[in-house]
N, C-alpha and C positions, 0 to 999 in steps of 0.2 A: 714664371716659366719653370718647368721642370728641372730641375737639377741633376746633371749625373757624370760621369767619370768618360770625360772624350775630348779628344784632341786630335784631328786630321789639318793636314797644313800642304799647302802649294808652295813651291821652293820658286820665287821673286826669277832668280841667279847664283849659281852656283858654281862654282870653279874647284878641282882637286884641292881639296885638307882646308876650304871655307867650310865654316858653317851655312848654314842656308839662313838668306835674309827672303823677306816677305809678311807676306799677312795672309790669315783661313779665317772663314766664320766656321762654326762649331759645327762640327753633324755628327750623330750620335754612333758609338761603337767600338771610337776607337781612344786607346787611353795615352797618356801623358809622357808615359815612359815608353812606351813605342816609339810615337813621333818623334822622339826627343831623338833616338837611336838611329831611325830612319835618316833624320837630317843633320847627324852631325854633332849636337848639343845635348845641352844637359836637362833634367828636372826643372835643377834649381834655376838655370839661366832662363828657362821659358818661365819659370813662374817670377821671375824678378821682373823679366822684359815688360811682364804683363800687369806686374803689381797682384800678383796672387797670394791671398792668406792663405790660403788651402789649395795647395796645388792638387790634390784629388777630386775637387770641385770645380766646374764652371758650368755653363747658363749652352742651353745651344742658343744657336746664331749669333753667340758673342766674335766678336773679330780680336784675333789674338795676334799678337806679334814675331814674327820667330827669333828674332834675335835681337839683344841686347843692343841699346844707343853703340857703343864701341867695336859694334861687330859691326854693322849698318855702317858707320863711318869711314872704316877699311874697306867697303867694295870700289872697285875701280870704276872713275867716275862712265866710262863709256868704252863699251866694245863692239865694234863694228866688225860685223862678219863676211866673209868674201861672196861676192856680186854673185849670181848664178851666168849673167851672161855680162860677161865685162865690156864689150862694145856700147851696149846701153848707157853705162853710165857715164857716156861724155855727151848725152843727150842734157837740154836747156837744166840750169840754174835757176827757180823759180826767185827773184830776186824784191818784190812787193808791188805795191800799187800807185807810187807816186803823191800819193794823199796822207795825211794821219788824223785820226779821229780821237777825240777824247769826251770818256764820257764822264758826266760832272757827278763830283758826291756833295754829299752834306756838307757845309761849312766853305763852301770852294767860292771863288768871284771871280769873275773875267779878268783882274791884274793879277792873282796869284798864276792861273792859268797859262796864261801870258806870258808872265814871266818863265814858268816851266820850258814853253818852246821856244824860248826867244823869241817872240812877238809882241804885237802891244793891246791892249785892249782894245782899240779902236778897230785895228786890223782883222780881228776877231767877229768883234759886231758885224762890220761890213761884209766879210765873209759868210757868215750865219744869219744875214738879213735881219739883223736882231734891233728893233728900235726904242727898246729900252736895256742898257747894256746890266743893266741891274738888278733885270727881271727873269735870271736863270733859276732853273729847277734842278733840282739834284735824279738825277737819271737819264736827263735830258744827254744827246750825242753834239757835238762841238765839232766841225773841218777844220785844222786847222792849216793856215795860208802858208805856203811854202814851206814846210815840213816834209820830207819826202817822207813815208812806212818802209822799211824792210821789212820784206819776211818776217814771220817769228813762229818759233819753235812751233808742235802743235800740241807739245807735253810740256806742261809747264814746270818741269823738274827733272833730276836724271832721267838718263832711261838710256837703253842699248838697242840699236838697230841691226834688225836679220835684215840681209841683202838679198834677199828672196823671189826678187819680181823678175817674173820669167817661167818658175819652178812649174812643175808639173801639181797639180789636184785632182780628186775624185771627178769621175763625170766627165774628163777629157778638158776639164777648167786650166787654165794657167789663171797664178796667184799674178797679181795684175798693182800690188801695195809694197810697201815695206814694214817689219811687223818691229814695232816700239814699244820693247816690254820696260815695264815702271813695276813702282809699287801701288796695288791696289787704290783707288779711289785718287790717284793724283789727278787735278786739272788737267782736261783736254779744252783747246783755247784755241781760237777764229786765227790762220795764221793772219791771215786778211780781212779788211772788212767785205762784208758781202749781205746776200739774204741765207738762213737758212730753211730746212727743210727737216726733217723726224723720218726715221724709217725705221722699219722692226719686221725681223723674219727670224728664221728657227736657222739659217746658218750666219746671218748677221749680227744675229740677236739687236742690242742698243744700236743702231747707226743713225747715222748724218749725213746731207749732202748742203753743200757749202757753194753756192753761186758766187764766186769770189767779184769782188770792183775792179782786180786784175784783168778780167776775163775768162780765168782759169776754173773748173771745177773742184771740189776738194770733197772724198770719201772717207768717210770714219767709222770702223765698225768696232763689235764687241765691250760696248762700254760699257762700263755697271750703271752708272743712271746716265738719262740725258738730261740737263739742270734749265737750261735755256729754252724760250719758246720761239717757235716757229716764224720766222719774221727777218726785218734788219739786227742783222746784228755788228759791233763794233771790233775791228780789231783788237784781238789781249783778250775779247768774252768771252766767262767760261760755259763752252758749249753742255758739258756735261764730266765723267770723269773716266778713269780707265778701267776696265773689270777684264769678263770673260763668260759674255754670255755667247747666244747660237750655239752653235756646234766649238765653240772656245771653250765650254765649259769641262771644268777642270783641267783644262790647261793652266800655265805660266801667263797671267794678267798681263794684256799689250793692247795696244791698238793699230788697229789694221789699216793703214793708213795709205792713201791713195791720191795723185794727181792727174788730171786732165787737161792737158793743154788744149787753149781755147774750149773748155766743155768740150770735149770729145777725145782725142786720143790721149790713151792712159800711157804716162811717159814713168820710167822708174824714178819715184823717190829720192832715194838713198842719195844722190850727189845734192840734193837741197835739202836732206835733212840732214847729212851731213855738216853740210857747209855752216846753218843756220843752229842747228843742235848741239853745237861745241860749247 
C-alpha cells in the first residue's frame, strides 16, 4: 500500500485540557503534526502510542491510536449526560430473562461447567436432554437450571452514555435510543439471549435487531462490523463491534442503542443502561 505523510483522527471523548483518546484509520492529506495540534498532543506522543519509526510515515487505512496507555487510563470511567425528557426515565428497568446460557469452549466438561454455576452435572444433562453427559461439543449452547441472567451491558467495555431519547432529528424523526460512545472496534454483545437478525442502510449503516427470550426487542446501529450470524444467539455473544457507519460516519464511534418493550414500544435506555453499565 502506498506510503505517505497523513494522519486524521476522531476524538473517542474529550473534556477541557485532556488530550483526545480514540482511534482513526488513515485517509490521505492530512499530516501528523496537525493532528497532533488539533487534538491536544504531541508528534512524538502519537508516534510512541503507535509504535512509529518514522513518524513522517504511515500506511493509509492503518488504525492509529491517539493517545498514549496513560492518557487512555485517566479518562473518567463514565459520563452520563442529562435525559432530554426526564419523566421518561422512571419508565421499566429492563432487568433479564430468568434463564442463563452457556456456551461450551474447547477443553470444557459438564463438572467443570457445573461447578461455574453451582450446579451439578447431572442437573445439567437433565436440563439439556443430554443422554451422554460426555458427549458435548465445543460451540454447542447449555440452559443452565436455576441460574437467573441479569441484563448485561451491550458494550462490553467502558463507554459514556448521551441521554438523548426524545431529541428532535432530520425528517421530523425523534432519536428513539441512547447513544454509547466506546472506543472504536469494542465488543457490542446479546444483553440477552434471543434470535438475531442483520440489518444495513445508509442512515443505520451496520445494525441489528435482537428478539430478546425476555420478550423485549433490542436495536443496534452504527457498528463497524457485524461479527455474528443470523440466528440464535447466546447471552454475552459478541454481536459485532462498535464503529460509525450510515450517516455516523465521521462522527465520535458509539452505538445507537435501542429498547422495545415487549417488541413494540421503544421505552428510553438510559435507566437500564445505566443501572446495568456501571
Amino acid at each position: 500500500m502506498r506510503r505517505f505523510r497523513a494522519l486524521a483522527a476522531i476524538v473517542l471523548l474529550t473534556t477541557a485540557g485532556q488530550a483526545a483518546v480514540g482511534t482513526y484509520r488513515v485517509r490521505r492529506g492530512d499530516t501528523l503534526s496537525r493532528i497532533a495540534k488539533q487534538h491536544g498532543t504531541t508528534v512524538a506522543d502519537l508516534a510512541k502510542a503507535n509504535d512509529l519509526a518514522d513518524p513522517d510515515f504511515i500506511r493509509e487505512g492503518q488504525v492509529l491510536s491517539l493517545a498514549a496507555e496513560k492518557e487512555a487510563a485517566s479518562a473518567p470511567a463514565k459520563a452520563t449526560l442529562v435525559v432530554h425528557h426526564p419523566e421518561l426515565s422512571a419508565k421499566q428497568v429492563v432487568v433479564g430473562t430468568g434463564e442463563r446460557h452457556h456456551t461450551i469452549v474447547k477443553g470444557e466438561n459438564l463438572a467443570r461447567i457445573a461447578r461455574k454455576y453451582g450446579t451439578s452435572a447431572g442437573a445439567l444433562a437433565t436440563a439439556n436432554n443430554l443422554k451422554n453427559a460426555n458427549a458435548i461439543r465445543a460451540g454447542a449452547t447449555l440452559t443452565i437450571p436455576g441460574a437467573k441472567a441479569d441484563w448485561l451491558c451491550p458494550v462490553a467495555a467502558r463507554s459514556w452514555f448521551s441521554g438523548s431519547f426524545g431529541a428532535p432529528r432530520p425528517g421530523g424523526r425523534a432519536h428513539k435510543g441512547t447513544d454509547m460512545f466506546a472506543f472504536r472496534g469494542t465488543p457490542v454483545v446479546a444483553p440477552v439471549s434471543g434470535v438475531l437478525r442483520h440489518s444495513r442502510g445508509s442512515v443505520a449503516g451496520n445494525a441489528f435487531y435482537l428478539k430478546g427470550d425476555d420478550g423485549n426487542t433490542y436495536y443496534g446501529a452504527h457498528l463497524d462490523q457485524l461479527h455474528a450470524k443470523p440466528g440464535r444467539i447466546a447471552r454475552g455473544g459478541r454481536i459485532g463491534t462498535v464503529g460509525s457507519t450510515g450517516n455516523a460516519e465521521g462522527t465520535t464511534p458509539h452505538l445507537h442503542f435501542e429498547i422495545h418493550l415487549g417488541g413494540t414500544e421503544a421505552i428510553d435506555p438510559l435507566p437500564t443502561v445505566a443501572r446495568w453499565c456501571s
